[in-house]
N, C-alpha and C positions, 0 to 999 in steps of 0.2 A: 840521632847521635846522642849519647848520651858524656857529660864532660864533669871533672872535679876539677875545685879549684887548687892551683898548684902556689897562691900562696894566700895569704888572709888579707883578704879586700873589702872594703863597702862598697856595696851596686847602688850608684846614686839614682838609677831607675827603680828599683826595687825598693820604695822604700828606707832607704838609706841601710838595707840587711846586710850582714858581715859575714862574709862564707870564709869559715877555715880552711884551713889548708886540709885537702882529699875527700870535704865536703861536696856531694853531688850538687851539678851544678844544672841549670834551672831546678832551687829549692821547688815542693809540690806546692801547686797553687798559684805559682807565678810561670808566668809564659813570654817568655822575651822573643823579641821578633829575628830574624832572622840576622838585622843588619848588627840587631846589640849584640848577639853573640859573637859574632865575627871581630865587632871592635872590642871583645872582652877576650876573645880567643888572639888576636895580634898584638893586645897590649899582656899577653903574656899571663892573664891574670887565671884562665883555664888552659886545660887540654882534655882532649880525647881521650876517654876510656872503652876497651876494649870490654864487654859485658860479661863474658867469660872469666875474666879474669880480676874484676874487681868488686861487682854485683854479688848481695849475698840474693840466696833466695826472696827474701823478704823485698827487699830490694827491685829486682826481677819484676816480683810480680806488683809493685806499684807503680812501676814505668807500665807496664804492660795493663794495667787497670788507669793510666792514667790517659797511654794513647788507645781504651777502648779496644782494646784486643782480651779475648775468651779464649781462656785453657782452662784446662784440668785442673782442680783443687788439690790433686794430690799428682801434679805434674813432678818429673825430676828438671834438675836445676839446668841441665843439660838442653833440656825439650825444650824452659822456659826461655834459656838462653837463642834457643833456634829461631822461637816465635819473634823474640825480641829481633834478630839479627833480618830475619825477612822484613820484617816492619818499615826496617830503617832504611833498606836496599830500594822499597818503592818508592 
């Protein structure tokens, strides 16, 4: 699942790093476990984004290079979005 933050926090796990607000949240390179996202997604500080509709391509395709999934280089945005949306479903 992929989530922005919906307002400007410091993740005192992370570093002490400040995510703005609509900034994708786990920033690349950080991997929070399952439990901190839950207490970052109940104290309000994310939500859920819909990949379709927030994701540019570029975007897309570094989620999808980050959980180690192979597409097309010259994929549309739409297919990237598909690969993505299976990914998350298993």
């Amino acid at each position: 699942m992929t989530y922005k933050a919906k307002i400007t926090f410091r993740d005192l796990q992370d570093n002490e790093y400040i995510y703005q607000v609509g900034e994708v949240y786990p920033r690349e390179g950080y991997e929070p476990s399952k439990e901190r996202v839950a207490e970052v997604l109940e104290k309000g500080g994310i939500e859920p984004v819909e990949p379709s509709k927030e994701l540019t391509v570029k975007e897309l395709k570094a989620k999808l290079d980050e959980d180690g999934i192979e597409y097309d280089a010259k994929a549309k945005k739409a297919d990237l979005e598909e690969l993505l949306k299976d990914a998350e479903e298993v």
